[in-house]
C-alpha positions in Angstrom: 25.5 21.8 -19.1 24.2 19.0 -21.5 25.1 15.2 -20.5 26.2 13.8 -24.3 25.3 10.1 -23.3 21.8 11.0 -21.7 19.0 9.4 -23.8 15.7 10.0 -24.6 12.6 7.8 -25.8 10.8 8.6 -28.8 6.8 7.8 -28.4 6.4 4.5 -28.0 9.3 2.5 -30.7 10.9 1.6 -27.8 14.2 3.4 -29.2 16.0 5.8 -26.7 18.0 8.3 -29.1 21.3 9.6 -27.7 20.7 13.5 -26.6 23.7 14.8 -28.9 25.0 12.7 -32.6 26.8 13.0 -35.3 26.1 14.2 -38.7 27.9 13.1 -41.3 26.9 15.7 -44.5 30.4 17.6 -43.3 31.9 14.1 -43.8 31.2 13.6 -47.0 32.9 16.2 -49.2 31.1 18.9 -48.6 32.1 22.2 -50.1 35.5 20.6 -49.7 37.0 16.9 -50.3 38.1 15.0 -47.5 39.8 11.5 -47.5 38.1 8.5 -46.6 40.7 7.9 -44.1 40.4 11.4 -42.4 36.2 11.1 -42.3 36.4 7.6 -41.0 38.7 8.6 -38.3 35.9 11.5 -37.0 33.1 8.6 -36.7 35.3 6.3 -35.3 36.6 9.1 -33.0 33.1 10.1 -32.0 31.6 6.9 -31.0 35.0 6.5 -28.6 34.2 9.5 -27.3 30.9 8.2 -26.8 28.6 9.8 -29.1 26.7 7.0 -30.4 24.1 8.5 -32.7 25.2 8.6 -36.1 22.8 10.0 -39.2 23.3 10.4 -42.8 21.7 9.8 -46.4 22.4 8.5 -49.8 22.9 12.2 -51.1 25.6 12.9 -48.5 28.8 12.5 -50.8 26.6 10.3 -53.4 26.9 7.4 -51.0 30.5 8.0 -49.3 28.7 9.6 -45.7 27.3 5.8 -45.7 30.6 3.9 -46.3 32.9 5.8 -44.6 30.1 4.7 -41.5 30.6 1.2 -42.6 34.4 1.4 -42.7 34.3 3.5 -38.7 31.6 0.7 -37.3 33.3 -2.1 -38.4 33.4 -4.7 -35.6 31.0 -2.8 -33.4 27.9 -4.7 -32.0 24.9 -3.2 -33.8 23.1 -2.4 -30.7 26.1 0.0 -28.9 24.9 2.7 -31.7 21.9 4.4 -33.3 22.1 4.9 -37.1 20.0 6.8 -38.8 19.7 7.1 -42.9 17.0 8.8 -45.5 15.1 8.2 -48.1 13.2 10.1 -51.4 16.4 10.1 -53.7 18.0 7.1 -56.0 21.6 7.1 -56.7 22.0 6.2 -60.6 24.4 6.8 -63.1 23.1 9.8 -65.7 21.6 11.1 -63.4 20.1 14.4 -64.6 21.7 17.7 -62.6 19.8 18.8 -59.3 20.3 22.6 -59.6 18.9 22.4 -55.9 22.8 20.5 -54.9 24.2 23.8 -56.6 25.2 27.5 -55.6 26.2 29.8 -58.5 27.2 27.2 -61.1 29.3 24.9 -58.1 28.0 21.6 -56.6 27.6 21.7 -52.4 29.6 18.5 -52.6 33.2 17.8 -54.3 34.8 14.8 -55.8 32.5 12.6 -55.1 31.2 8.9 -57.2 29.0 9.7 -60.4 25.9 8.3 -59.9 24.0 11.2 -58.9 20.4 11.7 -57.2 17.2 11.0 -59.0 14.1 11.8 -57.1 12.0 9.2 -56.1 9.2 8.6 -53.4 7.2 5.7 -54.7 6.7 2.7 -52.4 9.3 0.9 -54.7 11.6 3.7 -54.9 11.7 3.9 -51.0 12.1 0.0 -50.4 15.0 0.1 -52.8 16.7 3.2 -51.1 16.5 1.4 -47.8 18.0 -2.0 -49.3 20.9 0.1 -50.9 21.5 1.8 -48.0 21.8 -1.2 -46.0 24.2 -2.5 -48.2 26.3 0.8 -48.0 26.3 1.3 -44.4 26.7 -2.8 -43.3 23.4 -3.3 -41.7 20.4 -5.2 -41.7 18.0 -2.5 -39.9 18.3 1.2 -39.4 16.7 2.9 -36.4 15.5 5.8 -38.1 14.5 6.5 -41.6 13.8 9.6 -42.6 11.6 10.8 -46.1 14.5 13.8 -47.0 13.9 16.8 -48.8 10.4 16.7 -50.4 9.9 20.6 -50.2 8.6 20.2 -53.9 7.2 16.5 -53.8 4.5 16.5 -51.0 2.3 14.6 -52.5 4.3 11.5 -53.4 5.9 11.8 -50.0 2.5 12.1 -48.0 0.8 9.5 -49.8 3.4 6.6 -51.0 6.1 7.5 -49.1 4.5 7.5 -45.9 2.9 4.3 -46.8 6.4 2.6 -47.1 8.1 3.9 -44.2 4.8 2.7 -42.5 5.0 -0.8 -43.8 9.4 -1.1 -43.4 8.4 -0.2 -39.9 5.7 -2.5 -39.3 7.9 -5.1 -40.8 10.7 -4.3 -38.3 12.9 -2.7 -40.9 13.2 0.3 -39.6 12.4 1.3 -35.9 11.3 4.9 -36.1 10.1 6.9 -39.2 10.2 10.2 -40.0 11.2 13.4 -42.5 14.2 15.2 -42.4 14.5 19.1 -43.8 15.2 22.6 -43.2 11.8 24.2 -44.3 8.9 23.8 -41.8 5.6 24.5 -44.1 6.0 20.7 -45.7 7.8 19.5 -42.8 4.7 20.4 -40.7 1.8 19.2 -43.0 3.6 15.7 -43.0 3.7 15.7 -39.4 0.0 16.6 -39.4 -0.7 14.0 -42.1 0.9 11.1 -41.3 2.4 8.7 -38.4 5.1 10.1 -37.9 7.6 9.8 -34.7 10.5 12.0 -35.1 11.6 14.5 -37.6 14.9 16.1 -38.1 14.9 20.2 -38.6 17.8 21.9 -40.1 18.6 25.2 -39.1 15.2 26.7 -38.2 15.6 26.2 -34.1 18.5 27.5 -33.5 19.8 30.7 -31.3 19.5 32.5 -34.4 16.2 31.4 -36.0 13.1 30.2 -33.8 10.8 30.3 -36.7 9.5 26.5 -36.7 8.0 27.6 -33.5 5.1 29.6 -35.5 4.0 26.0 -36.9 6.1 22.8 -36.8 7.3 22.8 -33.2 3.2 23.5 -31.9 2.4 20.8 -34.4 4.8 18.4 -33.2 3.8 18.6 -29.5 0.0 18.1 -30.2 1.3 14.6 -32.4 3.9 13.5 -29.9 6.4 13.8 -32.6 9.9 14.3 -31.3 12.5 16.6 -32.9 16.0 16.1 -33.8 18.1 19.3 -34.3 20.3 20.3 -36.8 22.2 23.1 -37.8 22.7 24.4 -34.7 25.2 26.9 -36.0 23.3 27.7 -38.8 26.3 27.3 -41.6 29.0 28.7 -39.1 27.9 32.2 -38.2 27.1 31.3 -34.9 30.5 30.5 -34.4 32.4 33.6 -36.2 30.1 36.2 -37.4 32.6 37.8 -39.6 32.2 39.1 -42.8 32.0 36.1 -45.2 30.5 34.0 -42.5 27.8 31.3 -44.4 24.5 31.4 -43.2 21.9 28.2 -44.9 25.5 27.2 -46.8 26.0 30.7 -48.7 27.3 33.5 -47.8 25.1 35.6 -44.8 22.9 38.5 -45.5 24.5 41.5 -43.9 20.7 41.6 -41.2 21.4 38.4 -40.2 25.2 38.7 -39.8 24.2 41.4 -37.7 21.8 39.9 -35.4 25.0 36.9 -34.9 27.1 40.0 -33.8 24.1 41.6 -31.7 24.0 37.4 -29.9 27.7 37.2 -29.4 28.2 40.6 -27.9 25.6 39.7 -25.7 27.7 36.3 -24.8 31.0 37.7 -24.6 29.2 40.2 -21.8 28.7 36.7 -20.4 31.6 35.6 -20.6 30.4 32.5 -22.7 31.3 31.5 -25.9 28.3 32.1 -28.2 28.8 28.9 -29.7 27.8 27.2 -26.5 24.7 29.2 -26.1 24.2 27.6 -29.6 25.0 24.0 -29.2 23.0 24.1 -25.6 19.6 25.9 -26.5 17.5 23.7 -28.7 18.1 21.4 -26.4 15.7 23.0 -23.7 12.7 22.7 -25.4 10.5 19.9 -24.4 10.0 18.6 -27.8 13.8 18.2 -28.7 15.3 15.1 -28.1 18.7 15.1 -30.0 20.6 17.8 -31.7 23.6 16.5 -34.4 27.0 18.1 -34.0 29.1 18.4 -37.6 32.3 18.7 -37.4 35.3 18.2 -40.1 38.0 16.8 -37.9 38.7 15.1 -34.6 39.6 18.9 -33.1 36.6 20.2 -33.9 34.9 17.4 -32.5 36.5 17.9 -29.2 35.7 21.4 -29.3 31.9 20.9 -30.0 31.9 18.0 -26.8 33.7 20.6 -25.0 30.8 23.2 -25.7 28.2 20.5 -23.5 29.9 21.6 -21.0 30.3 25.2 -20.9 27.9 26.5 -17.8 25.6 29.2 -19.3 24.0 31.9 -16.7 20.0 32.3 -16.6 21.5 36.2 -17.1 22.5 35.4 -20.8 19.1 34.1 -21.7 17.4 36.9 -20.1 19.4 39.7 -21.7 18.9 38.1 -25.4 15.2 38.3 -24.7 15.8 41.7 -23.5 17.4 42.6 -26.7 14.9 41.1 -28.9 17.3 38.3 -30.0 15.6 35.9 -28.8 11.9 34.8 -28.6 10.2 35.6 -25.4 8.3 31.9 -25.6 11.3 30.0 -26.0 12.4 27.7 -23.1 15.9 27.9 -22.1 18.6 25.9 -20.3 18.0 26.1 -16.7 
């Protein structure tokens, strides 16, 4: 069982980040529209239900993730949430087309404004990003900012990038910096590289896929860096493992739609609903401080809060290890 409004500190910023928050990429039109009204009402409905961790980026929705924040923290003292936002990409009209926002000739996200993302990790690039974001989202400081997505841009990111996260920092701007992606090989090298004190990992810690602990998750314990989880269903499958199920947004492989059968039988032996087992097990290892839930709507919300709660037998975690479904060196829920 996982206690939503538990905290925990990250190094020494002197911010405590909520254990469970919300991620807002599901809010902003992706793979299907949504209306401001209905994504507003899930923040708003999230931080009443006392989930007070919110992240996002610029690319989510081409800016509508960050005003549809605004719109659902509208009268809220700044310092009864945490709000965290990205960096490494420009909104700007003629934009040229990222084929990397695309999946056989369709964009991830739907309807949404058309100034599109230009890459960009100079010092100046990243101080404007952060002074547009604040001007999206309504506030003068974020808690976290995280360099997003700079797989192919390492360089620029280790070097300038770093440099202005450092300095917004520094200069109180931002209380915490990090990078946020869902490969480890860059995502590791930065952590080596530079000061960094948290960084969020999509989809590679989950029940399915412990592969960041071969290099990021060792890395990030020798640094002190904290970890922020996302993905923890990995796209859906760890919620329905039926044929079509998504796996990293597209459709999933037929080996790894059959390891999410070979996990839920093992759960249903358990009497526990796999996605539980899913939502619950980053959590556990030392290193994780928060993972982000992502739901489309108000009842899957209350579903995924209702998954914290679900009380998971040390016989599930045994059997998956038993089974080869799960790493033998990763900690579990007690």
């Amino acid at each position: 069982m996982i206690d939503p409004h538990a905290t925990v500190q990250i190094g020494d910023t002197g911010l405590c980040l909520p254990r469970i928050g919300l991620g807002t990429a599901a809010l902003s039109n992706f793979l299907r529209p949504m209306s401001d009204a209905a994504a507003t009402a899930v923040i708003g409905g999230a931080l009443e239900r006392g989930v007070r961790y919110l992240d996002t980026a610029p690319l989510y929705g081409h800016g509508l993730a960050e005003k549809r924040i605004r719109a659902a923290i509208a009268g809220i003292p700044r310092d009864e949430f945490v709000i965290s936002t990205k960096v490494g990409r420009l909104l700007r009209e003629g934009a040229p087309r990222d084929e990397s926002q695309y999946f056989n000739g369709e964009p991830f996200y739907k309807d949404v404004p058309s100034a599109g993302p230009i890459w960009d990790f100079s010092e100046n690039g990243i101080r404007q990003s952060v002074e547009e974001s604040m001007q999206r989202v309504g506030v003068d400081q974020f808690d976290i900012l995280h360099l997003h997505d700079p797989d192919d841009h390492f360089e620029q990111a280790s070097t300038t990038g770093c440099r202005a996260l450092s300095t917004l920092r520094a200069d109180g701007r931002v209380r915490a910096i990090g990078a946020g992606m869902n490969r480890t090989p860059v995502l590791t090298r930065l952590v080596r590289d530079c000061d960094l004190d948290v960084v969020l990992l999509a989809g590679r810690y989950t029940l399915l896929d412990q592969s960041s602990m071969d290099d990021l998750l060792p890395m990030c314990a020798r640094r002190d860096t904290s970890i922020i989880v996302g993905g923890v269903f990995n796209s859906g499958i760890l919620i329905d493992p039926e044929p079509g199920a998504t796996f990293d947004y597209v459709a999933a492989p037929s080996e790894i739609l059959d390891r999410a059968r070979r996990i839920g039988e093992v759960c249903a032996r358990h009497d526990v609903p796999m996605a539980a087992a899913a939502v619950q097990f980053p959590l556990a290892h030392p290193s994780v401080s928060s993972v982000l839930l992502g739901p489309r709507s108000l009842a899957e919300l209350d579903m995924d809060l209702g998954l914290l709660s679900v009380d998971i037998p040390s016989a599930l975690w045994s059997e998956l290890r038993t089974e080869g479904l799960l790493r033998p060196d990763a900690p579990c829920p007690q």
